[in-house]
C-alpha positions as CSV (number, residue, x, y, z in Angstrom):
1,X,-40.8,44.5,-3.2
2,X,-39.3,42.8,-6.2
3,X,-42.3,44.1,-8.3
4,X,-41.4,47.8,-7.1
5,X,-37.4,47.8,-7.5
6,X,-38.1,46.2,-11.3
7,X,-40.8,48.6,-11.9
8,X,-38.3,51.9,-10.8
9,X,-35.6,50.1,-12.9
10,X,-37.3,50.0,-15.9
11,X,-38.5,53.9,-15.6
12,X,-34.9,55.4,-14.8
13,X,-33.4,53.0,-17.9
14,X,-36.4,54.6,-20.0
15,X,-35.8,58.1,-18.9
16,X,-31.8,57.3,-19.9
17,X,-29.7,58.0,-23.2
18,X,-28.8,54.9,-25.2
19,X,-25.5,54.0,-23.7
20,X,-26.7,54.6,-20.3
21,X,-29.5,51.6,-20.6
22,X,-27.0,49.6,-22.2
23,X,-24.7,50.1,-19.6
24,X,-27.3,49.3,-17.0
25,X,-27.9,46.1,-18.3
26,X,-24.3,45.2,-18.4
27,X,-24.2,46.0,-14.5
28,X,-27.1,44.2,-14.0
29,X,-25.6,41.1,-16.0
30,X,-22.5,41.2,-14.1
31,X,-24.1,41.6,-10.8
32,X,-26.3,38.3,-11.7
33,X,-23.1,36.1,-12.8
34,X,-21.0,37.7,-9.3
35,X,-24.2,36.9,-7.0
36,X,-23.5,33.6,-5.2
37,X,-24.8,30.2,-5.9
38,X,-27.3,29.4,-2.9
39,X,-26.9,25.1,-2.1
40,X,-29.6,23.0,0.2
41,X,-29.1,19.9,1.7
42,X,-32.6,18.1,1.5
43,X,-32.9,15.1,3.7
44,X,-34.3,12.3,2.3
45,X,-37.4,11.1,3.9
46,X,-39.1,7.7,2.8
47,X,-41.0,7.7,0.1
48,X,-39.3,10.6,-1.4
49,X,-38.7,10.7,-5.3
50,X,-36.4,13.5,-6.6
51,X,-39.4,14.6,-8.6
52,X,-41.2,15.4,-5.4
53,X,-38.0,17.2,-4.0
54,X,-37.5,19.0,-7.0
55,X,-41.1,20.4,-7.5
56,X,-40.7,21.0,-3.6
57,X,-37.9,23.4,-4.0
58,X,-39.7,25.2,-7.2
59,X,-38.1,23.2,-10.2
60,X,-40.8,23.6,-13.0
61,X,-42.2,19.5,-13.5
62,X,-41.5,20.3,-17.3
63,X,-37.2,20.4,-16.2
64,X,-37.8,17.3,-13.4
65,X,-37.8,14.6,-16.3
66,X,-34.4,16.3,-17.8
67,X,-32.9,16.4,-14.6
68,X,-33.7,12.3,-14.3
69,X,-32.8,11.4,-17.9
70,X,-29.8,13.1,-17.7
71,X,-28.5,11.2,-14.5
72,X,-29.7,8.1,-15.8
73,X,-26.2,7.5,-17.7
74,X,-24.4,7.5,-14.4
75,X,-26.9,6.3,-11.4
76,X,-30.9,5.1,-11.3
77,X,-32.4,8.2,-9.0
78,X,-35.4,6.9,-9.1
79,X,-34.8,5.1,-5.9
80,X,-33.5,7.2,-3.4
81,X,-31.9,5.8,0.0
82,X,-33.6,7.7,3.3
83,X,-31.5,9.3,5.4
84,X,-29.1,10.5,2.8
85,X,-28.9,13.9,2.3
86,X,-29.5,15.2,-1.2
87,X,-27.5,19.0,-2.2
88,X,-28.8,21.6,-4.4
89,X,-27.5,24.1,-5.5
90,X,-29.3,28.0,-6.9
91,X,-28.5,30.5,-8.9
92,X,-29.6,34.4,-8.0
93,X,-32.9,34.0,-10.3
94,X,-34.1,30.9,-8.3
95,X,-32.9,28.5,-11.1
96,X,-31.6,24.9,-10.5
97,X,-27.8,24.3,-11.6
98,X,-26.1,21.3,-9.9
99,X,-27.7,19.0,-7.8
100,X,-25.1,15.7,-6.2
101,X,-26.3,12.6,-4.8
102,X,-24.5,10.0,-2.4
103,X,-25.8,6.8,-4.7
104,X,-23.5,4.6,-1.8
105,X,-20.5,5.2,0.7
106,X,-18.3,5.1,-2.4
107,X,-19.8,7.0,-5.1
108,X,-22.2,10.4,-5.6
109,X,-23.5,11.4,-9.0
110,X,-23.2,15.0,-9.6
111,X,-25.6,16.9,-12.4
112,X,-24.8,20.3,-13.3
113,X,-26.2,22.7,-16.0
114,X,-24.0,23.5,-18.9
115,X,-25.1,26.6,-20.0
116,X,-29.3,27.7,-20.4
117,X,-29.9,24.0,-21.5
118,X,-27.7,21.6,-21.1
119,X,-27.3,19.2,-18.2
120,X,-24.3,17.0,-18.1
121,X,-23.7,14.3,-14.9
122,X,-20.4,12.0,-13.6
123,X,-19.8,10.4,-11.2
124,X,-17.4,10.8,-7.9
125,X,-15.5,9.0,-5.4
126,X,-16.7,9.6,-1.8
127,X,-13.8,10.1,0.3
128,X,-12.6,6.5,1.4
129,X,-9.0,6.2,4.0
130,X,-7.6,2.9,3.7
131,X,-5.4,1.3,6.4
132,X,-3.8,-1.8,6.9
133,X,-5.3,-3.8,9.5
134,X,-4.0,-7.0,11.0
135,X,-5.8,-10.1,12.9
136,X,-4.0,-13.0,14.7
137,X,-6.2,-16.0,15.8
138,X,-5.8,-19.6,17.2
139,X,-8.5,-22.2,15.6
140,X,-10.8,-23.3,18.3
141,X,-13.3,-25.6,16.0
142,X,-13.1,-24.5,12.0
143,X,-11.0,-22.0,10.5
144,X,-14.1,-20.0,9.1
145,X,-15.8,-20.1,12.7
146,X,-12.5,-18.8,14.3
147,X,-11.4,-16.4,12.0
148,X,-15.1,-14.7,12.2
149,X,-14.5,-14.2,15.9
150,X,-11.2,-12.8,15.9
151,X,-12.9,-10.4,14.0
152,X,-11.8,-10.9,10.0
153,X,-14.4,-9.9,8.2
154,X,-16.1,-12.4,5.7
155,X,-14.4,-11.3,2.2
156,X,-11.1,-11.6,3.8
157,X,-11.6,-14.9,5.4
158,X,-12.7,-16.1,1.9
159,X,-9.7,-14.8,0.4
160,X,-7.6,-16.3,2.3
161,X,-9.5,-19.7,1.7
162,X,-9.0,-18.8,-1.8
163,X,-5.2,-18.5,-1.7
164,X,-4.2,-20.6,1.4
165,X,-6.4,-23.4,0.8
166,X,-4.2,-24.5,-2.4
167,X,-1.9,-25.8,0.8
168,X,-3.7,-26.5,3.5
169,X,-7.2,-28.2,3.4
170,X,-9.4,-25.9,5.1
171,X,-12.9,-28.4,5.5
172,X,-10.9,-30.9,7.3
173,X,-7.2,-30.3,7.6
174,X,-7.5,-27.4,10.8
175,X,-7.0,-28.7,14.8
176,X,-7.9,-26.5,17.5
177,X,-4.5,-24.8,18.9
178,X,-3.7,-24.1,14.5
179,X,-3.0,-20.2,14.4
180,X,-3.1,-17.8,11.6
181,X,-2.4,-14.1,11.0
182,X,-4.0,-12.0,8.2
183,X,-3.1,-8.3,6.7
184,X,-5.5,-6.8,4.9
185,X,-6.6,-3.4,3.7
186,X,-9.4,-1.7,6.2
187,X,-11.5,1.0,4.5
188,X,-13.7,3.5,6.0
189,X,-15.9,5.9,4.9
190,X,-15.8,10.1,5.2
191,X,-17.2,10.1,8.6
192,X,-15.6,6.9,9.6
193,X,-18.1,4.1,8.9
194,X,-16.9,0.5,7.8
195,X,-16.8,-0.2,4.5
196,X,-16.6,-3.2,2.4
197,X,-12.7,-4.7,3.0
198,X,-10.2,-4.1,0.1
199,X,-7.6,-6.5,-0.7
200,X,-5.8,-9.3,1.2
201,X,-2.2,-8.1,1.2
202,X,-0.7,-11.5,3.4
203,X,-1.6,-14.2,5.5
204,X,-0.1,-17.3,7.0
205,X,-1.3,-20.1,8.5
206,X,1.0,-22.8,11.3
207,X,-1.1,-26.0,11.5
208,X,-0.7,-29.8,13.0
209,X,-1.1,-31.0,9.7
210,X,0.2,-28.1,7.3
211,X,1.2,-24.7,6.9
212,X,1.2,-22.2,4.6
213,X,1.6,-18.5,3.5
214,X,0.5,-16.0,1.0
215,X,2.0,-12.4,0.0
216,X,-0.1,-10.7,-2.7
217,X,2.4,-9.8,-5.5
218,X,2.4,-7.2,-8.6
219,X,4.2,-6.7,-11.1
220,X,5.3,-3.9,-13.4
221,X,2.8,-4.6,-15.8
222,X,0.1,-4.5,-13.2
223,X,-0.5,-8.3,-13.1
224,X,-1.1,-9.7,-9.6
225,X,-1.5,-12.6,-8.0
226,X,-0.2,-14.3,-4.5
227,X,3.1,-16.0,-4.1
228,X,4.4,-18.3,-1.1
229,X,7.3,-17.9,0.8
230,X,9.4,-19.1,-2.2
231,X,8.1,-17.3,-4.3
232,X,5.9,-19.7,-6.1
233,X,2.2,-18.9,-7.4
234,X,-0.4,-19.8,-5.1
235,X,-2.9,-22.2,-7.7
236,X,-1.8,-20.2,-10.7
237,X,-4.2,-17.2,-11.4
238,X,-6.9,-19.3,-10.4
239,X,-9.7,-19.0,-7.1
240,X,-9.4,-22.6,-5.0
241,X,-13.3,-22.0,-4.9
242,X,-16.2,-20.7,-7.1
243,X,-18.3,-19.7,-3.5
244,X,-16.9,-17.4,-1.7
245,X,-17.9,-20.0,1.9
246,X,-18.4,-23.7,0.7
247,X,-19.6,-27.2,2.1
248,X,-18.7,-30.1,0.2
249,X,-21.5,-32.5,-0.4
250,X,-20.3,-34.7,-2.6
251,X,-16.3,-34.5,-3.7
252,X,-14.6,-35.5,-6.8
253,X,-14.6,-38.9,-7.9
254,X,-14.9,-41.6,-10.6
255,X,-18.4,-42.8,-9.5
256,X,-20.9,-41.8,-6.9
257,X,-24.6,-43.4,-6.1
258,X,-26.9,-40.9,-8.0
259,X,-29.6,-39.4,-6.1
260,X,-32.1,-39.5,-9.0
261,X,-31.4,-42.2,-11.4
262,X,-30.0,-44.5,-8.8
263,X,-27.1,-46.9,-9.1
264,X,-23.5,-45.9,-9.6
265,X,-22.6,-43.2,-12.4
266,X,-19.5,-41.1,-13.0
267,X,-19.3,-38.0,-10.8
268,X,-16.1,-36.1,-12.5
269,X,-17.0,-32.6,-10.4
270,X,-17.2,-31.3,-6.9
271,X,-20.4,-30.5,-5.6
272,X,-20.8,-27.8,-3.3
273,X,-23.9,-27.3,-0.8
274,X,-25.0,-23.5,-0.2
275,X,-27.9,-21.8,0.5
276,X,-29.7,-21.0,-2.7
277,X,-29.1,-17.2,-3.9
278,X,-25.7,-17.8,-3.2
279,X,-22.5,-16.3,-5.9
280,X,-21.1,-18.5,-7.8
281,X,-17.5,-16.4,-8.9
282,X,-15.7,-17.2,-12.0
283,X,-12.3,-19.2,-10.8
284,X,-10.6,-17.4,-13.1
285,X,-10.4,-15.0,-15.9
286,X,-11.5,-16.2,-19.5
287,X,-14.4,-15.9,-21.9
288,X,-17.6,-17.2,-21.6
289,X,-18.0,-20.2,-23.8
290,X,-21.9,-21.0,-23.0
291,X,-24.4,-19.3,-21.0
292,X,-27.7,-21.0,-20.6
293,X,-30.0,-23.7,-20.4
294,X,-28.2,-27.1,-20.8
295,X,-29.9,-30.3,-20.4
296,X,-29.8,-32.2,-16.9
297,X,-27.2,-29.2,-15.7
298,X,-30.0,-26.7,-16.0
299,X,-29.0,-23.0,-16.1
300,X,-25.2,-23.7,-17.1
301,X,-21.9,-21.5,-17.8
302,X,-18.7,-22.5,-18.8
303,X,-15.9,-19.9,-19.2
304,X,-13.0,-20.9,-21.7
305,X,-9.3,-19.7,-19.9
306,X,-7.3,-20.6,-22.9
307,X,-5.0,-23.1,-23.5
308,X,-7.5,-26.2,-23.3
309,X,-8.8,-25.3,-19.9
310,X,-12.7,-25.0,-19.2
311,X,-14.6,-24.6,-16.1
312,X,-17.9,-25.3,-15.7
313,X,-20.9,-24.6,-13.5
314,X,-24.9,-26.2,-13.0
315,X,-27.8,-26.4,-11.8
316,X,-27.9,-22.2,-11.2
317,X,-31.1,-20.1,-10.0
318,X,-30.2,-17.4,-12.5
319,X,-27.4,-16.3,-14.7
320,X,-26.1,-12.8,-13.9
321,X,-26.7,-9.8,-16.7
322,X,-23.2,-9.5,-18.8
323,X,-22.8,-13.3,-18.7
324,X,-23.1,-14.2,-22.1
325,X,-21.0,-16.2,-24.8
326,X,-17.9,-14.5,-26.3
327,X,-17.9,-12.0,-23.1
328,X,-14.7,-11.4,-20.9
329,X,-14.9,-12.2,-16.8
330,X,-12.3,-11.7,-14.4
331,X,-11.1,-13.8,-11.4
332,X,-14.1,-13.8,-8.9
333,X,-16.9,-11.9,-11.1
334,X,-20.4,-13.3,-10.3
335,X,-21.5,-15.4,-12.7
336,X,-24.8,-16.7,-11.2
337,X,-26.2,-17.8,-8.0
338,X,-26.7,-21.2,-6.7
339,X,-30.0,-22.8,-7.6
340,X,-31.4,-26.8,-8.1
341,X,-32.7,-26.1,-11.9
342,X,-32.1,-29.2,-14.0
343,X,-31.9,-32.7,-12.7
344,X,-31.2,-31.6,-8.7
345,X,-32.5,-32.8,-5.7
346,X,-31.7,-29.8,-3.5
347,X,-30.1,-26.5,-4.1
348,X,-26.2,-26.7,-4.8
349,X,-23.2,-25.8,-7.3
350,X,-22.0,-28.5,-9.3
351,X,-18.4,-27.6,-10.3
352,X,-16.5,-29.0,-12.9
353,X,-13.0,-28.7,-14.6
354,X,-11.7,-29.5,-18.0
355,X,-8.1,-29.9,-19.2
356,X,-8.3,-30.4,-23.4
357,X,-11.7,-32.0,-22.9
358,X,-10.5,-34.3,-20.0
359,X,-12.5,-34.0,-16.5
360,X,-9.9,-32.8,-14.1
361,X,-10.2,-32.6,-10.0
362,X,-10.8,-29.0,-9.6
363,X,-10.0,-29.3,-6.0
364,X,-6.5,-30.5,-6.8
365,X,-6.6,-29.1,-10.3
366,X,-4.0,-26.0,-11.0
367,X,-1.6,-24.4,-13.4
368,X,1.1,-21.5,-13.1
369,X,0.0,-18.8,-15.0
370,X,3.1,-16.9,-17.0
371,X,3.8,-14.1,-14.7
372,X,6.4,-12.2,-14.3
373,X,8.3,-12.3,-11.1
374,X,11.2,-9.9,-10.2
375,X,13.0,-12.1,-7.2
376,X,14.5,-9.6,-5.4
377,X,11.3,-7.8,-5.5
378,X,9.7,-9.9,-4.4
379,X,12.3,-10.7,-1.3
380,X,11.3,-7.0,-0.4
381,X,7.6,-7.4,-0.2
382,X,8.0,-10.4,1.6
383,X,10.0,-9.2,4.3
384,X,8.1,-6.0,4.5
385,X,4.8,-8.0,4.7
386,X,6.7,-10.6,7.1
387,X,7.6,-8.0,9.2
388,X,4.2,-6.7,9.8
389,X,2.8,-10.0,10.3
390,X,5.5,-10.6,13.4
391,X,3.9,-7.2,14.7
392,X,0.6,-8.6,15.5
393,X,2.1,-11.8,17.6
394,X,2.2,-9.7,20.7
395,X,-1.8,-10.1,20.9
396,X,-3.7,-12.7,22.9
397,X,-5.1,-15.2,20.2
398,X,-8.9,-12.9,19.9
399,X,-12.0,-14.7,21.0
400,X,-14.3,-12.1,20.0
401,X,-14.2,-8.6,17.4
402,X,-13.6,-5.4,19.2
403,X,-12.7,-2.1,17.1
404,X,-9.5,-1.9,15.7
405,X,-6.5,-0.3,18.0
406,X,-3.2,1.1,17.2
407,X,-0.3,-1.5,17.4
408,X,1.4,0.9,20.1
409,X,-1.6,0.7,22.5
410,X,-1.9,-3.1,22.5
411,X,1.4,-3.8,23.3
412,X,0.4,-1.7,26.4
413,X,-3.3,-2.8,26.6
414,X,-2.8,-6.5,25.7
415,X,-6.5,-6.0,23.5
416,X,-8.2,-8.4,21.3
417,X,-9.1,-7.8,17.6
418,X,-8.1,-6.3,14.6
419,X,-4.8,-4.0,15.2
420,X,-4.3,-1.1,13.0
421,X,-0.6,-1.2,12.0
422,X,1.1,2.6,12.0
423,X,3.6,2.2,8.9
């Protein structure tokens, strides 16, 4: 049928004056840029490669490597997750022009042609709502054991570790009957999947032995940390550990019996047990200063904060990619993963501080960064955050994770879990 219609086309055009062909092509151009762009949403079974999707769907194989390369920049396609859905998008002549990719719940490449040629790809949010969420809890046996079953997902427990524990010494220093209450940002996906937690914005914790508080704090020139209730910087700019969940092995002291060598040496670090594969996080921002193989400490990084202070950390399985001397980390990036390369007898992280090339107790260890901090700004956020924190009391201390309600329905319902506080 499209033979004949091209075939007629071509005899009337021939049988036409000059300005009459011309003008039929100019119709025929127009009507070609007005037709619309047809899109497909290919699901992706296993196996698939977006060379065999492509070709599928009548992409010449000479255009599928162009198509790759030119994605490459901005997201590997060469894997492709099952189950996602993959959309492409025609022109009238059957030609490929955009094509967009979910590479996670975050983030979708999208590759478009520019032109006859030209491809050009970038990269796009996903849609993401963020809420505040709020747990309240009563320790039963550890903190971390507790806080799990109330429902507080692991990055936020750690987080509050991170910031809490500068007051209040979570491996030993909890009772049963200690309560705490966390806010943190809950994220979900488009269609209302769980995603990975965002920030802690406030916690506190009422012990037997200690209590503490954190509000997360930023100034005007985008600097944050977390403050107490005074006001005060929680350890400085600094994490309280480099794992994100630890087990002290061996703590800091002046001697220790060595597990190798025998007898009694100097132990000035803090050994922490983990499972090997583990992240070791930076405990602050700095530069790296080594990266690398270093004697008895095996695979070994040490990032330079600045003024004198070094931290240190051994005996890793591997360093991560971007870890190398003279490059910048932030608070928490991964630096490695626990390992026992180098003198070890099992896999663990040995930690070590140093203040002008004198060890230091990094579990005691901190300094005040110079930040900037508006007091009756910070009064605000603190009663705001306070205030939120009171609305979660009316729960039952949660013994297990349900979803997450609005605060209105549990003061009717009396439920467990997470509470979704409507601001």
């Amino acid at each position: 049928m499209r033979v004949w219609v091209a075939a007629a086309l071509m005899v009337t055009v021939a049988c036409e004056p000059a300005s009459a062909r011309l003008l039929a092509v100019l119709a025929q151009r127009q009507a070609a840029k007005a037709a619309p762009v047809a899109t497909v949403d290919h699901p992706i079974a296993r196996g698939e490669s977006l060379g065999v999707i492509l070709i599928g769907y009548g992409v010449p194989a000479s255009e599928v490597r162009a198509w790759y390369m030119a994605a490459r920049p901005v997201a590997d396609l060469r894997r492709l997750a099952p189950g996602r859905a993959m959309t492409l998008a025609f022109a009238a002549d059957q030609r490929l022009v955009a094509l967009r990719y979910a590479v996670d719940d975050e983030r979708e490449v999208v590759v478009k042609r520019v032109g006859r040629t030209k491809l050009r790809a970038w990269s796009e949010p996903r849609g993401v709502t963020v809420r505040v969420a709020g747990v309240r809890g009563t320790v039963h046996s550890s903190f971390h054991g507790s806080a799990k079953r109330a429902g507080v997902p692991d990055a936020i427990i750690s987080a509050v570790v991170d910031w809490l524990g500068w007051k209040v010494d979570f491996e030993s220093g909890v009772h049963p009957g200690d309560r705490f209450r966390v806010l943190y940002e809950q994220r979900l996906s488009a269609d209302g999947r769980p995603l990975k937690p965002g920030r802690l914005l406030a916690a506190d914790f009422i012990g037997q032995a200690s209590s503490a508080a954190a509000f997360l704090y930023e100034n005007e020139l985008g600097q944050s940390t977390y403050l107490d209730m005074e006001g005060r910087a929680l350890g400085g700019a600094f994490l309280r550990y480099p794992l994100a969940f630890t087990q002290i092995s061996s703590s800091f002291s002046s001697s220790r019996f060595h597990p190798i060598f025998g007898g009694w040496r100097a132990h000035r670090g803090v050994d922490f047990a983990a499972p090997a594969g583990t992240p070791v996080r930076a405990v602050g921002p700095g530069t790296v200063r080594w990266a690398g193989w270093k004697g008895s400490f095996g695979r070994h990084v040490e990032i330079d904060h600045g003024n004198g202070l070094v931290s240190a950390y051994s005996h890793l399985r591997g360093i991560a990619s971007g870890t190398v001397p003279r490059a910048r980390v932030a608070r928490g990036q991964v630096l490695g993963w626990v390992g026992q390369s180098g003198l070890a007898t099992g896999p663990h992280l040995h930690f070590a501080l140093f203040d002008h090339g004198r060890y230091q107790n990094p579990l005691t260890f901190h300094r005040t960064p110079p930040l900037r901090v508006d007091a009756e700004e910070f009064r605000r956020i603190r009663g705001a955050f306070a205030q939120r924190l009171r609305a979660v009391q009316g729960l039952y201390a949660p013994t297990a994770s349900t979803p997450p309600v609005i605060l209105s329905a549990v003061a009717q319902a009396r439920e467990q879990g997470p509470v979704l506080l409507t601001l």
